[in-house]
ZADO-1210 file (C-alpha; in nm, 4 decimals, padded with zeros to 6 digits):
<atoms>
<atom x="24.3109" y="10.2845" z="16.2455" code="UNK" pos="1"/>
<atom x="24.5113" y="10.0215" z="16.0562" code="UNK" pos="2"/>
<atom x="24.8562" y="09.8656" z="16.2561" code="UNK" pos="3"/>
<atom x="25.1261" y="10.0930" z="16.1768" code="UNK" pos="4"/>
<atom x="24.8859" y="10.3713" z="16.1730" code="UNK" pos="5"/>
<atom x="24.9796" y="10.6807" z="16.4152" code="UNK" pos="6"/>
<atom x="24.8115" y="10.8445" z="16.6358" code="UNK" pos="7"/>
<atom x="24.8546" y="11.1601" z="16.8826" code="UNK" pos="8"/>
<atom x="24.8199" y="11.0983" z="17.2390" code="UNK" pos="9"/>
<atom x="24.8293" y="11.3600" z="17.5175" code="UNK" pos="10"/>
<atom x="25.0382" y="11.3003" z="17.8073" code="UNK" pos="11"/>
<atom x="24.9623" y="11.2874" z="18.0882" code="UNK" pos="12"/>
<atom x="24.6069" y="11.1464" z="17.9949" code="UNK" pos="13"/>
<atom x="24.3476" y="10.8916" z="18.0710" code="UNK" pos="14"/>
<atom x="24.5294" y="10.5210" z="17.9760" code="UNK" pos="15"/>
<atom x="24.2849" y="10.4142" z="17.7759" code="UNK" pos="16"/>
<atom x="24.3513" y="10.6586" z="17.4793" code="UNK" pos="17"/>
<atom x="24.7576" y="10.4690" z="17.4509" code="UNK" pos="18"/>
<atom x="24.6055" y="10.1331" z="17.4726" code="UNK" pos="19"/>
<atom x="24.3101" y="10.1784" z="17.2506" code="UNK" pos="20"/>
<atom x="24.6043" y="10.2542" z="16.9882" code="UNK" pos="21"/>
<atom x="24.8222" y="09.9848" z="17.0510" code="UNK" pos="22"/>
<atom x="24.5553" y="09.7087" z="17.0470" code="UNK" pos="23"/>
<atom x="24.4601" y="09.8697" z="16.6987" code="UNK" pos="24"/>
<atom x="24.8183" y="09.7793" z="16.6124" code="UNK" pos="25"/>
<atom x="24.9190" y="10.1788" z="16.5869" code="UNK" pos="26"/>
<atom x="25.1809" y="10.3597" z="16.6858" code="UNK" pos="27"/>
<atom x="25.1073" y="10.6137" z="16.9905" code="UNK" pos="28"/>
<atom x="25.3185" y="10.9221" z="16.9554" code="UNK" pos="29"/>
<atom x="25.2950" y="11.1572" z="17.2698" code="UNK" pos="30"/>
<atom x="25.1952" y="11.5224" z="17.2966" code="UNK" pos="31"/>
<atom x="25.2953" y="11.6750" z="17.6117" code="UNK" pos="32"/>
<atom x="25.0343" y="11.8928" z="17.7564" code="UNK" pos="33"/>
<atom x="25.2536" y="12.1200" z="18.0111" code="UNK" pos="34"/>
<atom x="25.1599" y="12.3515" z="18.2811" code="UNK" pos="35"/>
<atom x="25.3150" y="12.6274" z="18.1273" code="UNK" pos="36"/>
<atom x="25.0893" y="12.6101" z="17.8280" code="UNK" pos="37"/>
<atom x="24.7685" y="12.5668" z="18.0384" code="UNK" pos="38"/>
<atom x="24.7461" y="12.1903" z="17.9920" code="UNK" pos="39"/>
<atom x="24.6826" y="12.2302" z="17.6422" code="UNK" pos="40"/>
<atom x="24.8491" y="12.0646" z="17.3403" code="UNK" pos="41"/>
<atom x="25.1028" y="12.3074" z="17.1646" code="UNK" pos="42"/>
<atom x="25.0286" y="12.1783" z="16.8065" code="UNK" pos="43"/>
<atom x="25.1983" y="12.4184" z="16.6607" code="UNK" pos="44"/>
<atom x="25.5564" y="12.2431" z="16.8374" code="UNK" pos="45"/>
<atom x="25.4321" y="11.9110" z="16.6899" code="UNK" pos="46"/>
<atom x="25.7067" y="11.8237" z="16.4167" code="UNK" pos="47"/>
<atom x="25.5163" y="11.8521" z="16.0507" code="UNK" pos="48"/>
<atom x="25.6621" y="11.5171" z="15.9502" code="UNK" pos="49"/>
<atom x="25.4525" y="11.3724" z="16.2277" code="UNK" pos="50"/>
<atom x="25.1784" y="11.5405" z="16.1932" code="UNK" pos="51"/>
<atom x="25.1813" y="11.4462" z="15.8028" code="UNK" pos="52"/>
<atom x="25.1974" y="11.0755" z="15.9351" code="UNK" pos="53"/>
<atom x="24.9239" y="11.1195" z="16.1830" code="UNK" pos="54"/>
<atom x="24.5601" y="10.9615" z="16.1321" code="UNK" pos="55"/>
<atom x="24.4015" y="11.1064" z="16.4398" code="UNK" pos="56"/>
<atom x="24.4627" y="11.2848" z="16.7396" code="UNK" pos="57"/>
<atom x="24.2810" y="11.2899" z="17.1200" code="UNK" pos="58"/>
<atom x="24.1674" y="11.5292" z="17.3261" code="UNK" pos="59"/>
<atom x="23.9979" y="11.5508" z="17.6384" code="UNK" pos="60"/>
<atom x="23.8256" y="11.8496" z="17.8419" code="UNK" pos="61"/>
<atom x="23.7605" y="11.9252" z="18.0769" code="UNK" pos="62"/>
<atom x="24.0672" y="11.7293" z="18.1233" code="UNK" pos="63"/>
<atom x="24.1427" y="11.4487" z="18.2995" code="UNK" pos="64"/>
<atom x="24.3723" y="11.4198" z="18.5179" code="UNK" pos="65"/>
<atom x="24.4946" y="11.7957" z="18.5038" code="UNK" pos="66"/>
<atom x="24.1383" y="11.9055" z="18.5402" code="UNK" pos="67"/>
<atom x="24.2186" y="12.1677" z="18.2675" code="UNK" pos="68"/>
<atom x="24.0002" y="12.3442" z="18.0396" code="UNK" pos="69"/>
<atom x="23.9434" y="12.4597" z="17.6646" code="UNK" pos="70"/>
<atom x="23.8014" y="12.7236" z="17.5421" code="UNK" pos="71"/>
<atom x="23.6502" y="12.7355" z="17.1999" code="UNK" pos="72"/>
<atom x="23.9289" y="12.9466" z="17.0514" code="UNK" pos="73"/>
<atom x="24.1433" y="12.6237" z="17.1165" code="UNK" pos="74"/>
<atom x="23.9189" y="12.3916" z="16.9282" code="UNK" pos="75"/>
<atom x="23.8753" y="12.6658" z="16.6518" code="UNK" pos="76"/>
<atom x="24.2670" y="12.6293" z="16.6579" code="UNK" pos="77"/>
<atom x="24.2711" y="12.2246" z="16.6795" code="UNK" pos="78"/>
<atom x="23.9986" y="12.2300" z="16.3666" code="UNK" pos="79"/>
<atom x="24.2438" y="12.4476" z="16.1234" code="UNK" pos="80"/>
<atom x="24.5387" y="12.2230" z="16.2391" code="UNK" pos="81"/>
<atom x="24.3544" y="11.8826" z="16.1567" code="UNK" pos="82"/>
<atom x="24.2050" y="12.0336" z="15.8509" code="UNK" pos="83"/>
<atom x="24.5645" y="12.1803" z="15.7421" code="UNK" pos="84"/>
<atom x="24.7403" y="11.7888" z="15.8474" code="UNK" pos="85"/>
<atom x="24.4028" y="11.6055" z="15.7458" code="UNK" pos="86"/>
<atom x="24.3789" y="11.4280" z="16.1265" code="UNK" pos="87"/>
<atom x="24.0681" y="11.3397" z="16.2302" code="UNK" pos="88"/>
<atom x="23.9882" y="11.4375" z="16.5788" code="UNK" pos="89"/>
<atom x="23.8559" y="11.2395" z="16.8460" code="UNK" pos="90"/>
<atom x="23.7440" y="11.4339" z="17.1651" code="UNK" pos="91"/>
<atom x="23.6456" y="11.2803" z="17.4919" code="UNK" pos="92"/>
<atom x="23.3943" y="11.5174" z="17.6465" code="UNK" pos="93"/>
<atom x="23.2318" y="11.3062" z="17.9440" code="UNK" pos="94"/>
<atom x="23.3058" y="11.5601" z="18.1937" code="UNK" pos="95"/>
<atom x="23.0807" y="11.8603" z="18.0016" code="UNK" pos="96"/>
<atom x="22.8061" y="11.8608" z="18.2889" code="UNK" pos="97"/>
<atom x="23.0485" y="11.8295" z="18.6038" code="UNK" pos="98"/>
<atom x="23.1214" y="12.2183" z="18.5999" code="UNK" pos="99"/>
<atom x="23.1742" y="12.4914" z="18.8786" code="UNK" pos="100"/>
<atom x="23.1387" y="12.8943" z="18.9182" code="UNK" pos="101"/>
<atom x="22.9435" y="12.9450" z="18.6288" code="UNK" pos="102"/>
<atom x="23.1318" y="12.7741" z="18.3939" code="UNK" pos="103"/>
<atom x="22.9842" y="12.6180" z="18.1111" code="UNK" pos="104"/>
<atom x="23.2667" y="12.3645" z="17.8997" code="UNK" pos="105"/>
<atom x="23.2497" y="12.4929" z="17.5299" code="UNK" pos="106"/>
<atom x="23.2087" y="12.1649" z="17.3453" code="UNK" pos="107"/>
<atom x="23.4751" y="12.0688" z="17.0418" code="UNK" pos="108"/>
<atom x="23.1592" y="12.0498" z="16.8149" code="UNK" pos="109"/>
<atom x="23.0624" y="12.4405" z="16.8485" code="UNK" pos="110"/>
<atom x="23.3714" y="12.5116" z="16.6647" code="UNK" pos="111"/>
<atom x="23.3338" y="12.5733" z="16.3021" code="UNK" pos="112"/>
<atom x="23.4154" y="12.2458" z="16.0876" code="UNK" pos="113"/>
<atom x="23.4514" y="12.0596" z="16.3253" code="UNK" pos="114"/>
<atom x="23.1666" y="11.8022" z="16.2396" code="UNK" pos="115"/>
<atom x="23.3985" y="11.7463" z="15.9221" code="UNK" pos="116"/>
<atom x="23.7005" y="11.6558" z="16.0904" code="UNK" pos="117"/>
<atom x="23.5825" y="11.4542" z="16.3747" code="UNK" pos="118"/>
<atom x="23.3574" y="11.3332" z="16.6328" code="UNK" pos="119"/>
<atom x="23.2857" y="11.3868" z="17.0061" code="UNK" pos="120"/>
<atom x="23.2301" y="11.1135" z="17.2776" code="UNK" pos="121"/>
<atom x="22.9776" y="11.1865" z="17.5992" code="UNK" pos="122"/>
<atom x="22.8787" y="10.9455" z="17.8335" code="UNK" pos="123"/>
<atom x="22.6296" y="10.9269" z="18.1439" code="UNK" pos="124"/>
<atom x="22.9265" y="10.7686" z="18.3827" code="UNK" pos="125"/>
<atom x="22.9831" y="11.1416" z="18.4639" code="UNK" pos="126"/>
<atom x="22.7069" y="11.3383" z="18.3993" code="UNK" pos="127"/>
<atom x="22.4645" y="11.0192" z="18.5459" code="UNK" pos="128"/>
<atom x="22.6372" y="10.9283" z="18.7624" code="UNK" pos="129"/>
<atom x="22.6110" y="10.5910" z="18.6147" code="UNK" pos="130"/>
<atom x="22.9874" y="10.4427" z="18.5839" code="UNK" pos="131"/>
<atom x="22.8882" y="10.1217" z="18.5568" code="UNK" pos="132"/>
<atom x="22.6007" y="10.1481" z="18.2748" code="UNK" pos="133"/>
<atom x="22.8556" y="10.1648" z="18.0383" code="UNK" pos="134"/>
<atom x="22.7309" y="10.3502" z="17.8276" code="UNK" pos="135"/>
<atom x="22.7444" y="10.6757" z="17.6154" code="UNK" pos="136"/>
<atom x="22.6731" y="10.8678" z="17.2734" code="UNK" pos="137"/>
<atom x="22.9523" y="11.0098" z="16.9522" code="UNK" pos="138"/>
<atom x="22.8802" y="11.2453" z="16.7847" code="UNK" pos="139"/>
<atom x="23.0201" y="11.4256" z="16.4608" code="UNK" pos="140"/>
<atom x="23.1823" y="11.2960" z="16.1409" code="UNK" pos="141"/>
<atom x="22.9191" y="11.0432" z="15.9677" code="UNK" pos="142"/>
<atom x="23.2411" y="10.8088" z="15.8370" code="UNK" pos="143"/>
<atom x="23.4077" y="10.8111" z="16.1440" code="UNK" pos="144"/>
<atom x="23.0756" y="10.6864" z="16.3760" code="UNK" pos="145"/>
<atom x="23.0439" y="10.4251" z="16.0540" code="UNK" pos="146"/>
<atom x="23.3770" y="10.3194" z="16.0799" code="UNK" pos="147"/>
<atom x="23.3572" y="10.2621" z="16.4562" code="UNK" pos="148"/>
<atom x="23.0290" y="10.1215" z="16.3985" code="UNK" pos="149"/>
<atom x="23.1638" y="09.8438" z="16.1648" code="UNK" pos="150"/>
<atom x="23.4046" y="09.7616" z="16.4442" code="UNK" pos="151"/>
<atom x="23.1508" y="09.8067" z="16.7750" code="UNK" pos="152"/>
<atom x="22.9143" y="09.5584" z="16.5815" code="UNK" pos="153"/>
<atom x="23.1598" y="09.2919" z="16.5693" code="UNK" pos="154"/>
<atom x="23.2852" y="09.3627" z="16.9606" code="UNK" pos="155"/>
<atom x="22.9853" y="09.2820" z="17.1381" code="UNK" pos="156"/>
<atom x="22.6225" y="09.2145" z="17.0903" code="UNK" pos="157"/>
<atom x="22.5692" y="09.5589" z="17.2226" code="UNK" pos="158"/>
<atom x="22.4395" y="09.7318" z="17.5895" code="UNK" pos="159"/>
<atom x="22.2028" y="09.5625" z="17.7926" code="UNK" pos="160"/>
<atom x="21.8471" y="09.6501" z="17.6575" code="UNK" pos="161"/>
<atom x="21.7239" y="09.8061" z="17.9794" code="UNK" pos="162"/>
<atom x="22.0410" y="10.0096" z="18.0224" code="UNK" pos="163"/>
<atom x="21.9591" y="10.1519" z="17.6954" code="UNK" pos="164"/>
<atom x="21.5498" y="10.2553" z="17.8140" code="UNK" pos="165"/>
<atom x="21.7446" y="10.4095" z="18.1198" code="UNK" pos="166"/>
<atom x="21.9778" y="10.5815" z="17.9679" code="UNK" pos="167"/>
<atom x="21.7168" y="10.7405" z="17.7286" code="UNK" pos="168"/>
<atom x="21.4835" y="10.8101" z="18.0025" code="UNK" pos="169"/>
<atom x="21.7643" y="10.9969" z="18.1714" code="UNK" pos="170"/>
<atom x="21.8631" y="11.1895" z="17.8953" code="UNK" pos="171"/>
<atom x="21.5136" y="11.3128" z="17.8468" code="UNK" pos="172"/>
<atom x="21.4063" y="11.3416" z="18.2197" code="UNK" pos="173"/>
<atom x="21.5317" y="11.6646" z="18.4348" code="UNK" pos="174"/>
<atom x="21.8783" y="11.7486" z="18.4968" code="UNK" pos="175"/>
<atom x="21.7908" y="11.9541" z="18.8153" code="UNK" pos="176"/>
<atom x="21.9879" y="11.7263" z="19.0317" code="UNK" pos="177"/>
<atom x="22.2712" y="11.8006" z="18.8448" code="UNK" pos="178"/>
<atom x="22.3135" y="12.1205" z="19.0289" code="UNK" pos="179"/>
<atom x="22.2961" y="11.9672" z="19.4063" code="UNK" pos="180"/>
<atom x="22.5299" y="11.7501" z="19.2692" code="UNK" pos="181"/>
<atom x="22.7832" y="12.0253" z="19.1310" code="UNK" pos="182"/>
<atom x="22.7774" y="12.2530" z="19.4180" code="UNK" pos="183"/>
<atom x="22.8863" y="11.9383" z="19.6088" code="UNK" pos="184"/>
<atom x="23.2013" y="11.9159" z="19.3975" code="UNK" pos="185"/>
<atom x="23.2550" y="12.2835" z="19.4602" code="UNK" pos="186"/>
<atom x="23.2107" y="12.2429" z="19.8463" code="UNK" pos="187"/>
<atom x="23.4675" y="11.9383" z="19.8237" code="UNK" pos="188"/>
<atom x="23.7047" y="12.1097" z="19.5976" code="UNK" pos="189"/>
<atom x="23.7521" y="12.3936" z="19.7852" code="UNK" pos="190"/>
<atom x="23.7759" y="12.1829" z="20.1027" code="UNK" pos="191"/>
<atom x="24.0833" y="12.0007" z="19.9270" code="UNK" pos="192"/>
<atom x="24.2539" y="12.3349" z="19.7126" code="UNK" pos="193"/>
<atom x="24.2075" y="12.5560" z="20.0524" code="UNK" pos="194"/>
<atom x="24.3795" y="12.2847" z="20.2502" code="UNK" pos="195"/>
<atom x="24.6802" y="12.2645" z="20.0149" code="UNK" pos="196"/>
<atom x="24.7582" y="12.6018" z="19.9977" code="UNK" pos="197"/>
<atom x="24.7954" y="12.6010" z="20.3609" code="UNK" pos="198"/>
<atom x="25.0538" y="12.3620" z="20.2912" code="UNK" pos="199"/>
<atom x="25.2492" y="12.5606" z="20.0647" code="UNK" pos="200"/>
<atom x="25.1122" y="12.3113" z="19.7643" code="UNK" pos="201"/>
<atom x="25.0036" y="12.5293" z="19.4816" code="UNK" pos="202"/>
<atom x="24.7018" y="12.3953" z="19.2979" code="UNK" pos="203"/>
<atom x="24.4739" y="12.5365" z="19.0160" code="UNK" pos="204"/>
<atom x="24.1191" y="12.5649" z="19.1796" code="UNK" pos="205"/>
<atom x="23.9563" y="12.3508" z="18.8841" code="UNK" pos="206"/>
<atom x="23.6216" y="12.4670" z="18.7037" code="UNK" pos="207"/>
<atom x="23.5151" y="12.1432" z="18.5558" code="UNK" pos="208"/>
<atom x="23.5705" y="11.7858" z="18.6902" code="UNK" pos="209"/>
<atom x="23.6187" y="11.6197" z="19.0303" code="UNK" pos="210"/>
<atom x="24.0493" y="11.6327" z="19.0413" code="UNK" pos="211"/>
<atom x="24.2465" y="11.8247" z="19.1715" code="UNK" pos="212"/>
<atom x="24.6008" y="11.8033" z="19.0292" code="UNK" pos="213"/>
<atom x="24.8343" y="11.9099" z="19.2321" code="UNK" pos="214"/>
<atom x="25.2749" y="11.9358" z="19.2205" code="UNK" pos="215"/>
<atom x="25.4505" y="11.6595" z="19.4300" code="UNK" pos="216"/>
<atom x="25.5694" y="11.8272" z="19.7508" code="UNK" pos="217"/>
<atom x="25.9882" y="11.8825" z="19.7029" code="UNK" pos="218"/>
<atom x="26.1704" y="11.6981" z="19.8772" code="UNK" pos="219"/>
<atom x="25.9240" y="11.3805" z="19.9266" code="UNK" pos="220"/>
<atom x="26.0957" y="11.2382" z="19.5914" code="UNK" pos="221"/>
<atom x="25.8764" y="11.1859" z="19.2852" code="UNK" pos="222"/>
<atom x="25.5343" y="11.1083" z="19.1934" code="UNK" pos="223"/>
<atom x="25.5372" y="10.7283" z="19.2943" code="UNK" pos="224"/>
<atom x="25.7575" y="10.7435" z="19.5935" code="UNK" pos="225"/>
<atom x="25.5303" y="11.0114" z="19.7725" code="UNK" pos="226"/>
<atom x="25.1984" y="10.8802" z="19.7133" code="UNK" pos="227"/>
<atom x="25.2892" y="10.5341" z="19.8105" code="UNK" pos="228"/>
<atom x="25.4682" y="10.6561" z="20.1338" code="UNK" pos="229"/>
<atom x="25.1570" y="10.8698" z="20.2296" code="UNK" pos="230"/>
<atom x="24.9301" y="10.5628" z="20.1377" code="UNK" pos="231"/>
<atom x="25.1964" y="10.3359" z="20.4124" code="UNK" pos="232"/>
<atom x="25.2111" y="10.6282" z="20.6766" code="UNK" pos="233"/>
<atom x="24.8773" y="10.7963" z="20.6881" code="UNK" pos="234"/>
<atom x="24.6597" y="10.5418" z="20.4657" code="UNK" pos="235"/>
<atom x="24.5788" y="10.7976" z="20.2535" code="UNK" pos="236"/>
<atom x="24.5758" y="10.7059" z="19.8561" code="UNK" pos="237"/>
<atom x="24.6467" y="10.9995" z="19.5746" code="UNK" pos="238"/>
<atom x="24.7007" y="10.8677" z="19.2192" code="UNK" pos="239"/>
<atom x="25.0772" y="10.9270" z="19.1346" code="UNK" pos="240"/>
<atom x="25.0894" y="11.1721" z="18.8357" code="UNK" pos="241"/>
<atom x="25.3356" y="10.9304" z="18.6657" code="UNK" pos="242"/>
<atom x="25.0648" y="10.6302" z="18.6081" code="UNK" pos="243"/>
<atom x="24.9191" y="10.8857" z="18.3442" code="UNK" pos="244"/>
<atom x="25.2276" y="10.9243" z="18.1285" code="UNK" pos="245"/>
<atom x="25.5851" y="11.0863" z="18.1378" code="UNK" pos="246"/>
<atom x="25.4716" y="11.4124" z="18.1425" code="UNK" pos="247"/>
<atom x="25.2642" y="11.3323" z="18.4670" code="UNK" pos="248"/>
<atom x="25.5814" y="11.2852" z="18.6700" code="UNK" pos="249"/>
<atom x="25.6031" y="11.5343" z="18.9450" code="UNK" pos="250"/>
<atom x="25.2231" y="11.5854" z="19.0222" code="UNK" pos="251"/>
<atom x="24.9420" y="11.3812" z="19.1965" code="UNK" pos="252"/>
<atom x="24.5644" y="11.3390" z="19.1216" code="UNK" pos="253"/>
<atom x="24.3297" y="11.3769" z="19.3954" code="UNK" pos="254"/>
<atom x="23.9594" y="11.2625" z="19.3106" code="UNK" pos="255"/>
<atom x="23.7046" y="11.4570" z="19.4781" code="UNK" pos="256"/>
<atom x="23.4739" y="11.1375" z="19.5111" code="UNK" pos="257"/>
<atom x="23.4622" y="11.1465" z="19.8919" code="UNK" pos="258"/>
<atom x="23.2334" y="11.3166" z="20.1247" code="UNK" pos="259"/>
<atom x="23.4215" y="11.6824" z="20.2121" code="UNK" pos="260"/>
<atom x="23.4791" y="11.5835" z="20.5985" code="UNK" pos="261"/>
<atom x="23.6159" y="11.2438" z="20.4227" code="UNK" pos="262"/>
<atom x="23.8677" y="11.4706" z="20.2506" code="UNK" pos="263"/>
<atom x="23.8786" y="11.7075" z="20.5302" code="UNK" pos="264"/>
<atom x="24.0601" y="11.4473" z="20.7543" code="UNK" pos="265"/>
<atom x="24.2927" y="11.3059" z="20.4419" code="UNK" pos="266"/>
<atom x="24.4273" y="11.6535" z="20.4391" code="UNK" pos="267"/>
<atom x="24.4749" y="11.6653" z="20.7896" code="UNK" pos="268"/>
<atom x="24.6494" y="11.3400" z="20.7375" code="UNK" pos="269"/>
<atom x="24.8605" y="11.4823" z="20.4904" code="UNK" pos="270"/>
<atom x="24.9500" y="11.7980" z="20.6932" code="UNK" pos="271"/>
<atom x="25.0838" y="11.5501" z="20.9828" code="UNK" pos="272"/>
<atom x="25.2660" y="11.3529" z="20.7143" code="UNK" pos="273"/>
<atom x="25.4679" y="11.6607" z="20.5804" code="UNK" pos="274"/>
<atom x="25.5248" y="11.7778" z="20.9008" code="UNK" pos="275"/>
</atoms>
């Protein structure tokens, strides 16, 4: 991106994307991904004129926070639009192998043409386990990668050498553990989506991920106001749906990072705080 340049931004979505943008010196236009459309970006509703001005637009799923999902008829969808607008797509796949009942996240890549208008991001912070390695893999359009190349090269002096062995040994060692590690999320996510419903909170029961998103209780105000009376009363934190964008007002993130009698007892807590 050049300053001035715009790019599409979903909201509510992982910060990052918006401030990658602005410390390019582009312009950040949102795209609201709503409820009633399954999380997903309605690109049709995007104005032409904008999407003429566009240079690239993100996506990420399974999503965070919403945990939502896309199937490949979506990305099939998101390739004609960016071919049709000629945006280049950027999709932030890092939750791909954190996946629940059988499901198996398509990846943006499997759609047809999609290697010609953009490029996919994975990492092993989510799949690995390994948040802090920092590290992670594109993959997709060759003058994209060389354009973020050019820049990367003149960031840093690169990942720590024996990250990098790790990482590769990882990558090519078993992936057996991966399924202990899933059916844990399930066992935690059910612990959290079951407990909720008792309280009248409607949730999505999420395939992919480790959130739960979840409507702000009425009544308890918005987004902000209820989390950070819940964190005062019952020292319980949820992430208010708001610090992800406009479109996250009126929803909270739970992360399912805890051990399930950890989040047993937070909804417990919560139970006695809404009475």
């Amino acid at each position: 991106m050049d300053p001035g340049d715009v790019a599409l931004v979903p909201d509510p979505a992982y910060p990052a994307y918006a401030a990658g943008v602005a410390i390019a010196g582009g312009v950040a236009v949102k795209v609201p991904l709503l409820e009633e459309n399954n999380f997903l970006p309605d690109l049709e509703a995007i104005p032409q004129d904008v999407a003429r001005q566009a240079k690239m637009i993100w996506v990420n799923y399974p999503n965070n926070p919403t945990s939502a999902e896309a199937n490949l008829g979506f990305y099939q969808e998101l390739v004609d639009w960016a071919r049709r607008y000629d945006v280049a797509v950027i999709a932030d796949n890092p939750y791909s192998e954190i996946c629940f009942d059988d499901f198996c996240p398509p990846s943006f890549l499997m759609a047809g043409g999609a290697r010609e208008v953009g490029i996919e991001f994975n990492s092993l912070s989510k799949a690995y386990n390994c948040c802090g390695w920092r590290i992670g893999m594109a993959l997709g359009n060759k003058e994209i990668i060389a354009a973020m190349m050019k820049v990367k090269s003149h960031s840093d002096r690169g990942i720590y050498y024996p990250i990098q062995v790790a990482a590769t040994a990882a990558l090519n060692g078993p992936i057996d553990f991966m399924e202990g590690r899933n059916k844990m999320f399930t066992e935690r996510r059910d612990v959290v989506v079951d407990a909720l419903s008792k309280l009248g909170i409607k949730a999505a029961r999420p395939k992919a991920t480790f959130y739960v998103w979840a409507p702000v209780p009425k009544g308890h105000g918005n987004s902000k106001e209820f989390c950070f009376s819940l964190l005062e009363k019952e020292a319980v934190w949820m992430i208010p749906g708001s610090m992800y964008g406009q479109y996250g007002e009126g929803y909270f993130r739970i992360a399912l990072t805890h051990s399930a009698e950890r989040l047993g007892e937070a909804m417990a807590r919560m139970a006695r705080f809404l009475g």
